[in-house]
Structure formats: C-alpha cells, structure tokens
N, C-alpha and C positions, 0 to 999 in steps of 0.2 A: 605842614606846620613846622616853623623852624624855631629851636631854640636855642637863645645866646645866655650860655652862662658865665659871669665872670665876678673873680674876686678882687675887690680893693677894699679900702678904708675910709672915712670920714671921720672927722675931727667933730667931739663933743666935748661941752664941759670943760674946754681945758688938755682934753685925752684925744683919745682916736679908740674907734670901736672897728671889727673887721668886719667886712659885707663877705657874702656871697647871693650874688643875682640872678635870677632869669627872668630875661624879657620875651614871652611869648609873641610871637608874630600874628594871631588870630582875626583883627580886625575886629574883637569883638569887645567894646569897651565898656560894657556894662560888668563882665569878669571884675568880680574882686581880686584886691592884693591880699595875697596872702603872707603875713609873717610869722617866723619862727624861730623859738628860742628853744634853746640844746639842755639838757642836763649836765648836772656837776660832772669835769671832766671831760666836756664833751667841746665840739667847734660847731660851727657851722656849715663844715664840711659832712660833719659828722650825719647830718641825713643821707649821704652817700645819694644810689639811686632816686632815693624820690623827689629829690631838688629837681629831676625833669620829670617823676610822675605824678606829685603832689598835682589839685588842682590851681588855677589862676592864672589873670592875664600874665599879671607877674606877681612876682615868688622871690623873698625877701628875707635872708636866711642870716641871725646876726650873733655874732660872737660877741658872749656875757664878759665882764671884767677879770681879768685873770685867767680867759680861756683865747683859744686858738691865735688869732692876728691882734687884738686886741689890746689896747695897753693892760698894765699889770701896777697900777699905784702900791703905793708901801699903806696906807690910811687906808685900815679896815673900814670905815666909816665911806669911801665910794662903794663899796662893794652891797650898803644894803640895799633892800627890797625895795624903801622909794627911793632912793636914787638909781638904783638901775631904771626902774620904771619910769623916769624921769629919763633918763637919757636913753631908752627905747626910743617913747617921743619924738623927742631930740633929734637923734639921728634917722627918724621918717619923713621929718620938716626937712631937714637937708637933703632927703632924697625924693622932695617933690610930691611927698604924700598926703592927700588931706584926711581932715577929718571926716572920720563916717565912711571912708571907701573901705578900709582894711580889718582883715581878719586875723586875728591875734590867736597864734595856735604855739602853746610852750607846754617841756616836755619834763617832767618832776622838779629839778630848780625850778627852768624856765617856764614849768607850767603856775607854779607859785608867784612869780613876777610878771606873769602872764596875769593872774587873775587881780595883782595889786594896779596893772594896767589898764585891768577895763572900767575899773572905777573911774580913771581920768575923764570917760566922754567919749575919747578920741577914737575907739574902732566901732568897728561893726558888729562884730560878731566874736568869740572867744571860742577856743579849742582847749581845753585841758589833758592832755595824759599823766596818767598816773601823779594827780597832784592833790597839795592839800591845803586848807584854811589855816593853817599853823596849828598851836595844842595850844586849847583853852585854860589848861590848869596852871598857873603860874608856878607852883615845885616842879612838873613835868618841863616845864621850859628851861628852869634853871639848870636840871638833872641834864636836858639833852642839849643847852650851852656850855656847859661843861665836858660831857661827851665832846663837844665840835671844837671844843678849842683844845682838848687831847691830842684829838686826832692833825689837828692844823701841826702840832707842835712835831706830829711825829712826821709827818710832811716835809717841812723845815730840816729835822732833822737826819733824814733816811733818804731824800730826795726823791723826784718823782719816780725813777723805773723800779723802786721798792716798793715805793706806793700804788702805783699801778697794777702789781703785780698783788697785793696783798687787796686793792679795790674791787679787780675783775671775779675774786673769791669771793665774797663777800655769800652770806645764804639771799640777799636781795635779786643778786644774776644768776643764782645756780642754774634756771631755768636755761639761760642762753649760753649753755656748754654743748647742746645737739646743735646750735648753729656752722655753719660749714667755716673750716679752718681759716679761709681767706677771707670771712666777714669778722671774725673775730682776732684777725691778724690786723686787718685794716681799721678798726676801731683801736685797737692798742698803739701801731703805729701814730694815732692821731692826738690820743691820750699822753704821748711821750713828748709831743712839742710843747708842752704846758710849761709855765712856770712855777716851781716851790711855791714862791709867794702868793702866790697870785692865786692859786688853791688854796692854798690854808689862811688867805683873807676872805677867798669867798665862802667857805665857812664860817670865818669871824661874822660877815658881816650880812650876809644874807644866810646861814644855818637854820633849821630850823627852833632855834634855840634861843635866836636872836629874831624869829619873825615874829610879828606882833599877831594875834589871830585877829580875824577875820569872819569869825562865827556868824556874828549879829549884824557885820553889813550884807551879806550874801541875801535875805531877801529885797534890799533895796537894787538889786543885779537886776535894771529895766532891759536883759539884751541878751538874745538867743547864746545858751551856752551848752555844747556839748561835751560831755565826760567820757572818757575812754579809760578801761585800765585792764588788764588780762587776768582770766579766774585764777592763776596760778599766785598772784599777789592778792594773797586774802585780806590784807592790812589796806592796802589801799584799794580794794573794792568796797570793803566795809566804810571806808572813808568818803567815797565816790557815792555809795548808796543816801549815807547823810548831805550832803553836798546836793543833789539831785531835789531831798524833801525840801532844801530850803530856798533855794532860786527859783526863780516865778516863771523860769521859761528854760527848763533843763533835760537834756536828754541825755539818759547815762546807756553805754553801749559796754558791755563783760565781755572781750575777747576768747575766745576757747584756745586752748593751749599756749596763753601768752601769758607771758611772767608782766615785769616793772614795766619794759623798754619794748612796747606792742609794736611800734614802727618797726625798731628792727627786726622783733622773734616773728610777726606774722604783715609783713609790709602790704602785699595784695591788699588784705582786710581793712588795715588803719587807711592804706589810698583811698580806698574806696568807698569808709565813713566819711575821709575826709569830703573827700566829692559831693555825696549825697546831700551833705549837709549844707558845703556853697552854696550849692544848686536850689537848697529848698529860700536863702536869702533872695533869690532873683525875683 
C-alpha cells in the first residue's frame, strides 16, 4: 500500500484555505474520505503521524482560518462557525468531493464546526473529540465572549510565542506534560507559524462565546455520530455524555488516561475508534 501525502492550497470564498492530503493507493473505492479539522492553534499538520494511520481511501486534513497555511482575514466575521462550515464545503467541491462519500472528523474548535457541518447534508458520517453544542445559557455565553475577546486582545498584544507559551499551560493540557519531549516540541514548533490576528479573530468569531448553541437541533442529527473525549477531561465528558442522550444515532467512547487532545495523548486508541467506526459505515 503506498501513500502520497502532500500539501497545497485552494482558493475559497475569495481566500485560500491550506490542504494536507493523502491519496491511498488501495483500489478499494468504496473507502470513505475522511476529513479533518484541527483545534484552536492547531494546522493540519498538526495530526502529525496519523495523517498516514487514520483510516480511508483518502484523508483530507484542512487548515481553519487563521491557522497553519491558511489565510488570515482582518473580519472577525469570516472566522465564524457558519462560515467556516460553509467554506469546509467549499473547499471539498474544489477537491472533487461529493456529497454522502465523506466523513467529517473535528477536533474541540474543529470538532464544533464539525458538528455545525453535518447539519449541511453533505457528509457521511461525523467524528467529534472533545467537542461541544456551545452553552445554552445566554449570561454564560456573554461571561465566556468576553473571556475570548480578553484573551484575543492579549494575543494581539504579547504575540504568539507568549502566547503559546502561556496556551500549552493551560490546566486543559496539563494532562499532555508525560508526552515525550519531541511530541510536544513538534506541536509548539507548529503552534509558532500561526498568526496574531488570525488567533485572536478565531476567537472573535468562532469562540465559544460567540457560538450559537446547538442543543435543540442535535436530535434532528439523522447521521451516525461518534463522541470520543478522555476520562481525564471531566468537563467534556460530562458534555459528551449529554450529547450522546440527544442524537438519534451516537456512540460516545471515554478514553482511559487521555486528557482534551485524545489523538495525541493516546493515538493507538483514537486510530483504532477511528477505524472501527468507518468500518461499521461500509
């Protein structure tokens, strides 16, 4: 089995959003496409090995607004949820994807604008880590719009390798400090090509502060969806457990020993949900 990875760009919207590709050679064309969206701060790179272990014929790994190859508009307003979700889309039509082949797997951002994307029609199937319907309380939204636009400003003004350095502490990743030095060197290194802006719009504008919830459409969700999140993230297990009671076709899986970011802290494991679960689409 041979695989071709490669990164370019394609022009959306007006912009340019960054690929990273793999075309399996299998001859097996019933293989779903699998795609994948990053978390804040994160590339498309940033799946590191599993861009060749994930499953699928091909594998379709795309940088959010404001992160890795991507453009970087100044208009918090590209940066939100449906318009990302809209220029997901977007950018699958230009790469030849149709409706109903693809598997939409995003990862706390991308798993948020993952789930605003399966509402479109257009995939198959939906993969969520560690993601969430947004907060139903409209004070709580306001309270953590505010938090997100803080935090944008101090962005802006400290630049990323401050930021960086102040994000990877965070009590959210404490879990991924046992990770080995050169996985969490090569995630930082990745984290540093980012732009100011372009962080602290995707805050503005996709935050969860500014995400609209999602509570009450989630049992109209006609489309196999699995939840992954790791016991060590108690907050978004509990969120994953709700999520699970209200879609009509949801399998929620609790990693052992994995924090937020279950691909990276326990990769084997998350491969190998991912698999199973292809598998059960064929």
């Amino acid at each position: 089995m041979k695989q071709d990875v490669q990164a370019k760009v394609v022009a959306v919207s007006g912009t340019y959003m960054g690929v990273v590709e793999r075309e399996e050679r299998t001859g097996d064309d019933s293989a779903a496409t699998l795609v994948l969206l990053h978390g804040f701060t994160g590339s498309a790179a940033g799946w590191g090995r599993l861009l060749h272990e994930l499953p699928g014929r091909r594998l379709i790994a795309l940088d959010l607004p404001g992160h890795g190859a991507s453009d970087a508009p100044r208009d918090p307003g590209f940066y939100s949820l449906e318009q990302c979700s809209e220029n997901v889309v977007a950018a699958l039509r230009v790469l030849g994807v149709a409706p109903g082949e693809a598997v939409l797997l995003g990862y706390s951002l991308g798993g948020r604008i993952a789930l605003y994307s399966a509402f479109s029609g257009f995939f198959r199937a939906v993969i969520l880590e560690s993601a969430s319907p947004g907060l139903a309380d409209a004070e709580e939204r306001e309270q953590r719009r505010a938090s997100d636009e803080t935090l944008a400003q101090r962005i802006e003004r400290e630049g990323v390798p401050a930021f960086v350095s102040y994000w990877e502490n965070i009590p959210l990743f404490a879990s991924q400090a046992v990770l080995p030095a050169e996985v969490r060197a090569a995630q930082r290194r990745l984290r540093l090509l980012n732009q100011a802006h372009g962080l602290a719009n995707s805050l503005r504008g996709a935050g969860t502060g500014t995400q609209p919830p999602l509570h009450e459409q989630l049992a109209r969700l006609n489309m196999p969806v699995m939840l992954v999140t790791g016991e060590l993230d108690t907050k978004f297990c509990a969120i994953g457990r709700d999520m699970a009671q209200c879609l009509p076709h949801a399998e929620l899986y609790i990693v052992p020993g994995a924090g937020h970011a279950v691909h990276l802290e326990r990769p084997e494991i998350f491969s190998g949900l991912v698999r199973q679960f292809c598998a059960s689409l064929i």
